[in-house]
N, C-alpha and C positions, 0 to 999 in steps of 0.2 A: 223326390217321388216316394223313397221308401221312409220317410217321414209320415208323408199323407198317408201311403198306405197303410200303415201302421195307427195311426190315429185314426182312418176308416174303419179298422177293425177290430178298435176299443168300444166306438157308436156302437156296431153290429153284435156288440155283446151286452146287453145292460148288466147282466150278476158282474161282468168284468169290470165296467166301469162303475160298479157300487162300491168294489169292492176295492177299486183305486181310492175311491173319494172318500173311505171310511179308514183306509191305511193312509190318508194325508191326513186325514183329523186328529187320527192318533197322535202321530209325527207330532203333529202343532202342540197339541196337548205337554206332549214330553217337551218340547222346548218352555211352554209356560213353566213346568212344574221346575225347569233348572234355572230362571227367572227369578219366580217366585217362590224361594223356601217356604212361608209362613203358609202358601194353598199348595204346595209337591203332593201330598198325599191326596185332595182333591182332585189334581189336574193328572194325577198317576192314573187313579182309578178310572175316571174319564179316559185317558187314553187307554187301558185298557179293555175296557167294553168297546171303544169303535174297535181296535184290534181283532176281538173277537168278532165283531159282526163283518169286516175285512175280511175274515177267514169264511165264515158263513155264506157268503155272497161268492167268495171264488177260491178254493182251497187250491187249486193249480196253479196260484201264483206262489212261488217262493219267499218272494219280498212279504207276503204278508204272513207266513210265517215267520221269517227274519223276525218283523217289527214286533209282534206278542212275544216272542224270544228275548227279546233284547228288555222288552218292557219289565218280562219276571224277572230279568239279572238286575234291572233299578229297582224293582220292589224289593229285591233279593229275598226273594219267593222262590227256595231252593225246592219244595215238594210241586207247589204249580210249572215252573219250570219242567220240572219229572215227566208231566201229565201231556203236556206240549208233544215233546219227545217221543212219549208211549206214542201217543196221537199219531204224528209224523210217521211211525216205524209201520204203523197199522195201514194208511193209507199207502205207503210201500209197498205193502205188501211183506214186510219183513218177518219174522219169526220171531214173537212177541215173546216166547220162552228164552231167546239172546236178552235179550231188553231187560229181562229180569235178572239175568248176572251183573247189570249197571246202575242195579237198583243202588247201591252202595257208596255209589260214586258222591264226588262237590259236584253236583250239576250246575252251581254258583263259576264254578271254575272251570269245567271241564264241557259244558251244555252247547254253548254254542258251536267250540268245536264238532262236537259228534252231531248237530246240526249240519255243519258244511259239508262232513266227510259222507253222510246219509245221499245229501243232493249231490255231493261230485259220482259219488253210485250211481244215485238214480235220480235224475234228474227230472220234472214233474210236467215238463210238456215234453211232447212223442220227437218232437224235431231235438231236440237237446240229448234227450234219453238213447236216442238213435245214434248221434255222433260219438256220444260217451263208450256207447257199446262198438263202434268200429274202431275209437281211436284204442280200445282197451286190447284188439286184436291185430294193432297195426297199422291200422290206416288206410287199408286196401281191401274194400268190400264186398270182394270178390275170396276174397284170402281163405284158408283151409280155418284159420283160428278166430276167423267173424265167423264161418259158420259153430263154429264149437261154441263161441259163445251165444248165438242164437239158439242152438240146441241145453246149454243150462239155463240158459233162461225160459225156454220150452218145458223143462225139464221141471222149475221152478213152480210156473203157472201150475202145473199139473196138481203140484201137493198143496196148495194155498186156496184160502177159505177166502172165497170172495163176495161172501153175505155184507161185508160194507158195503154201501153204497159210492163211495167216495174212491178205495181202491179197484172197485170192478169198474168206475169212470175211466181210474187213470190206465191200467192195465188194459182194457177195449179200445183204447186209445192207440195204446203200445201195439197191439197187435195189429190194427189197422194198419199202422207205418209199417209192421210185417207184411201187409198183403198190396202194400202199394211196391215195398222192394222185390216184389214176384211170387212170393212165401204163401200162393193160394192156397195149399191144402194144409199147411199149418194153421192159418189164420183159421178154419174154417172148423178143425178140431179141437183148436183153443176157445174159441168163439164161444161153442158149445156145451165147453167145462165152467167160462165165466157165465151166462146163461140159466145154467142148470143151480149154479148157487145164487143169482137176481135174475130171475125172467124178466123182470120189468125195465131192463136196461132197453129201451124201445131204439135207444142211438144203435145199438148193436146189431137187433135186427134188422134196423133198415140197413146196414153196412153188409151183415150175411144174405140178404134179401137179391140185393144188386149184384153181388157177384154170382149167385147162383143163374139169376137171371141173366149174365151175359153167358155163362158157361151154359146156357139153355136146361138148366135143371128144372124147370117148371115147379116140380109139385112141391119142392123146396121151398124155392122162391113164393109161390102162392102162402106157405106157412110161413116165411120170415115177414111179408109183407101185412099176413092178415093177423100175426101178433100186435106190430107198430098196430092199425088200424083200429085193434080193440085197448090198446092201452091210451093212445092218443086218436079220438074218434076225428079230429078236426084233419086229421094226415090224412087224405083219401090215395095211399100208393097202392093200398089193393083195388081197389078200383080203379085208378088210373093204369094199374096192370094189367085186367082184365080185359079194359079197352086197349090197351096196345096188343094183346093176344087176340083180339076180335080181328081190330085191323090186320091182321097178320093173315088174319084166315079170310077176312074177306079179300085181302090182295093176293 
């Protein structure tokens, strides 16, 4: 059952499942290239552009950064490998001024590592990222030292530039799973800090939309919803709120 589920929820994403089938091609490609010496540098480069369009298609998946990681330690493409990394730290969220004391580094020798130890941080979908942060406080979600870490991580958000597109995803994300663990009023001033550096994160709004709307904030809720509506005109949730406000008054 969680087989199918799981492969039901591949379908219902196509960038996910692009960006499977462009991280298998890659894969293929590197096997060619350790095959055939005489086309390696052909079948490299090939595998590296699906790579890239792997990432393009779905950056939330780790394995597809893995695979262009691994790909620049076979080109041993120690400055491209660099750029990966920067890349990585930015969609973290990270403090791209750390990143540049590593400048220095054999990214040849040392890259994948600081790849893995980046994702055992912070891991890039909200379910993984979540357990990382209770197991790092013990394990009990309830505990004084889950909330402290929910509070640097609060803490964190606050001072990070979230003009990517890529990390105000993941982070909107992260916060959500905040506001599903009970953390409304956090979610809702965080919400507002990612927001204010990408308006146009429309997943967000519809996320601050509905909570305002069950906590009966109306006039809130009427602006998170007629944001989505003007950014994505095809979403009619301000409309479909207004009629549920009608209904309301006419019953």
């Amino acid at each position: 059952m969680v087989m199918r589920q799981s492969a039901h929820d591949d379908l219902q994403h196509p960038r996910r499942n692009l960006g499977n089938r462009y991280r298998t091609q890659a894969q293929k490609f590197v096997r060619l290239a350790k095959a055939d010496p005489e086309r390696k540098e052909s079948n490299m480069q090939w595998a590296e552009q699906n790579a890239r369009q792997a990432l393009l298609h779905d950056f939330t998946d780790e394995r597809n950064w893995r695979c262009l990681a691994d790909i620049k330690v076979g080109l041993k493409d120690n400055h491209g490998l660099g750029i990966v990394l920067e890349d990585v730290f930015t969609v973290l969220g990270r403090d791209t001024e750390q990143f540049e004391k590593l400048k220095q580094l054999d990214y040849l020798e040392f890259g994948l590592e600081l790849l893995e130890a980046a994702f055992a941080r912070d891991p890039l979908t909200p379910d993984a990222w979540w357990e990382a942060l209770v197991a790092r406080g013990g394990g009990d979600e309830q505990s004084d030292e889950v909330l402290l870490e929910i509070a640097e991580f609060a803490d964190r958000c606050r001072d990070l530039d979230f003009r990517d597109q890529r990390a105000n995803i993941v982070y909107g994300r992260r916060i959500e799973h905040l506001r599903l663990q009970g953390f409304e009023d956090l979610f809702i001033e965080l919400s507002r800090h990612l927001l204010a550096h990408r308006p146009v994160n429309h997943e967000l709004w519809m996320q601050l939309g509905r909570l305002h709307e069950r906590r009966k904030e109306i006039d809130s809720a009427w602006s998170c919803y007629d944001h989505v509506q003007t950014l994505m005109p095809h979403l009619l949730v301000r409309d479909e709120f207004l009629n549920r406000l009608t209904e309301r008054m006419d019953g």
